[in-house]
N, C-alpha and C positions, 0 to 999 in steps of 0.2 A: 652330408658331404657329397659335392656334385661328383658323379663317373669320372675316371680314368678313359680317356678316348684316346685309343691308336690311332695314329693317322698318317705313318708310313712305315716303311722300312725297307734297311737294305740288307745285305750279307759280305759281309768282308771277306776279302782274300784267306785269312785261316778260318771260314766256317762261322763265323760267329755272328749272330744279329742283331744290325743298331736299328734301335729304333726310336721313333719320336712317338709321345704323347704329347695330350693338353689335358688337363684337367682345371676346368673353369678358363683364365684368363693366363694360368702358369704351363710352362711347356719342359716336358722333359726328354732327357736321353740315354737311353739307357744302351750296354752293351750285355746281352742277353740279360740276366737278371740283374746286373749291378746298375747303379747311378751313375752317368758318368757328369752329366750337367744338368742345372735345373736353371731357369729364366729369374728364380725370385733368389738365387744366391749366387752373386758376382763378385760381393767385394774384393774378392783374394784376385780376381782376375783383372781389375781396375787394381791393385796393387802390384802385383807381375809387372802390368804396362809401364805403372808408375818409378818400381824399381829400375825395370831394364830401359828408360827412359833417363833416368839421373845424369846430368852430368854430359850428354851428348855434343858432340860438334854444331857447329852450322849443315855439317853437308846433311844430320840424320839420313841416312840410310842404314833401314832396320828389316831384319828377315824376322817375319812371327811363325810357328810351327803350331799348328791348330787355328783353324776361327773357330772353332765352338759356334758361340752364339753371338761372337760381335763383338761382344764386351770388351775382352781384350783389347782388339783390335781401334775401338771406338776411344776410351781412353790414352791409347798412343797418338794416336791425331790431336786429341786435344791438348796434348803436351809438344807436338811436334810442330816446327816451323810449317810457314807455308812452301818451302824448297825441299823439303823431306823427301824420299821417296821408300814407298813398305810395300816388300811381299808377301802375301800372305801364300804359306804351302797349306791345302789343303785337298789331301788325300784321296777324302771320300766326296765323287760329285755329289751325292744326294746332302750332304751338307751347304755345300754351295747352294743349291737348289732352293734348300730350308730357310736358309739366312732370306733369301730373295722373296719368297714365299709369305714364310708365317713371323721370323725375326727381325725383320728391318727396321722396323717402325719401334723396338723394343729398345735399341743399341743407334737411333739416331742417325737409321741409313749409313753405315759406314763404305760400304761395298760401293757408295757412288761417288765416294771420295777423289777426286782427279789426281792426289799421291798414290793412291790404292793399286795395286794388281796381283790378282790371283792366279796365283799356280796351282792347276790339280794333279799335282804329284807328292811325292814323298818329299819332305824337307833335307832328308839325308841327300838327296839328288841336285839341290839347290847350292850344297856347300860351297864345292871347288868352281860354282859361276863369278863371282863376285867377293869384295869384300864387304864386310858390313860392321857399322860400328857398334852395334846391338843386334842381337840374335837372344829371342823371348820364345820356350819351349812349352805346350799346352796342349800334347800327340798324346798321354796318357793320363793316367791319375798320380802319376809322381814317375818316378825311371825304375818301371816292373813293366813293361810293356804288355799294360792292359790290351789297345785296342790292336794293335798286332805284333807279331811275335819276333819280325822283322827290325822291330823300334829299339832292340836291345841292343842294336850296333852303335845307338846315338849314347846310349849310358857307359859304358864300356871305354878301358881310358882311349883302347885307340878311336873310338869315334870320338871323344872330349877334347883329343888332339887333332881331330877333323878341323871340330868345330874351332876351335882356338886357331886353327891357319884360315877359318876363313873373318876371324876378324880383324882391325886394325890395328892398330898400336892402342892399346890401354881399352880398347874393345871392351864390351863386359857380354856375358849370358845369364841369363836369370831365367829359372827351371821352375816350373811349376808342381809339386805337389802334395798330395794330401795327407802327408804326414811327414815323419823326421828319419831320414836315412842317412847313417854315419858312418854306413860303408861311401855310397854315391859323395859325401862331401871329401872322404877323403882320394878315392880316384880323380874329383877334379881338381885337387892338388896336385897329385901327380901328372895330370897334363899338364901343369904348367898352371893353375890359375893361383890368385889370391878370394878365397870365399870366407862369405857372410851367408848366415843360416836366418833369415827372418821370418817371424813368426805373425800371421795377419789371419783377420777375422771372413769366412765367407761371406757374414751377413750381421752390418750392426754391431755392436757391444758384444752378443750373445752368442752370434753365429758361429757355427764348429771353427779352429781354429785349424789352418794351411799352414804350409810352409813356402816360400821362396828359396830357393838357390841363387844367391847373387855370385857370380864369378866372374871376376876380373884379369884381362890376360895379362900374365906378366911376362917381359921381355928382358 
């Protein structure tokens, strides 16, 4: 088995350190010792896109809360009209950096996309600019706010009711993560939504099995 090579990292606002590896041709990210993404298992994040994608207007305009590694971000493009317009909040510059760096070429150059614009801030800060008819969440490993501690204002019903005024009429949100929490589905009932709990593969037939949050505002 070829080496585990570090090849950067940074330190988040509560202390903690992300950092990227490559081992061989696969590239990971971890936040101190846990996993938080790896380049050779995306499918659940090509199904986020997919979900929080369903059903969109003409106008798409979509807020994503994470780039990770693109993927996401890559398969909303390829569902979204040419008139689209998607921001991407993404928190940690050395992320941005990495995408441009070592992941471009992995996810199809998304970041050159002429719909595309990146925010380096917090997605919570992006709410009350706009409205958006899809808003797709991918800041942790499900709503425990892994990478900071600050993200628990987005799980929590009154950030659910954030989120829900800043979408449109029959708007949806679709949450990304890695297992099944049935407290989280039912706070986003109580902001007001209608949820669907989907259940998708990271990688393949095989791959560990994610969850989606699809929620839909109801008016």
């Amino acid at each position: 088995m070829k080496p585990l090579l570090k090849l950067d990292e940074a330190l988040t606002p509560d202390g903690r350190r992300l950092i990227l590896y490559r081992r061989d041709s696969t590239f990971h990210i971890n936040v101190d010792n846990q996993q938080l993404m790896s380049s050779e298992r995306f499918g659940s994040e090509e199904a986020l896109a997919e979900l929080g994608c369903r059903g969109l207007g003409a106008e798409g305009r979509v807020l994503i809360g994470g780039l990770g590694m693109g993927f996401t971000l890559r398969a909303a493009l390829d569902r979204l009209p040419g008139s689209a317009r998607v921001v991407v909040a993404e928190v940690f510059p050395q992320v941005v950096a990495w995408n441009r760096q070592y992941f471009a070429a992995l996810a199809g150059c998304p970041l050159d996309d002429r719909r595309v614009k990146v925010e380096q801030q917090d997605v919570a800060e992006l709410l009350d600019r706009a409205r958006y008819e899809s808003i797709m969440l991918d800041v942790d490993n499900g709503p425990d706010a892994l990478t900071l501690d600050r993200n628990r204002r987005l799980y929590d019903v009154s950030g659910l009711r954030r989120i829900r005024g800043a979408l449109s009429n029959d708007g949806r949100l679709a949450v990304w993560s890695a297992a099944e929490d049935r407290g989280f589905a039912r706070r986003l009932r109580s902001a007001g939504f209608a949820v669907t709990v989907e259940r998708v593969r990271a990688q393949g037939r095989r791959g560990a099995r994610h969850v989606i949050f699809v929620a839909r505002r109801l008016d």
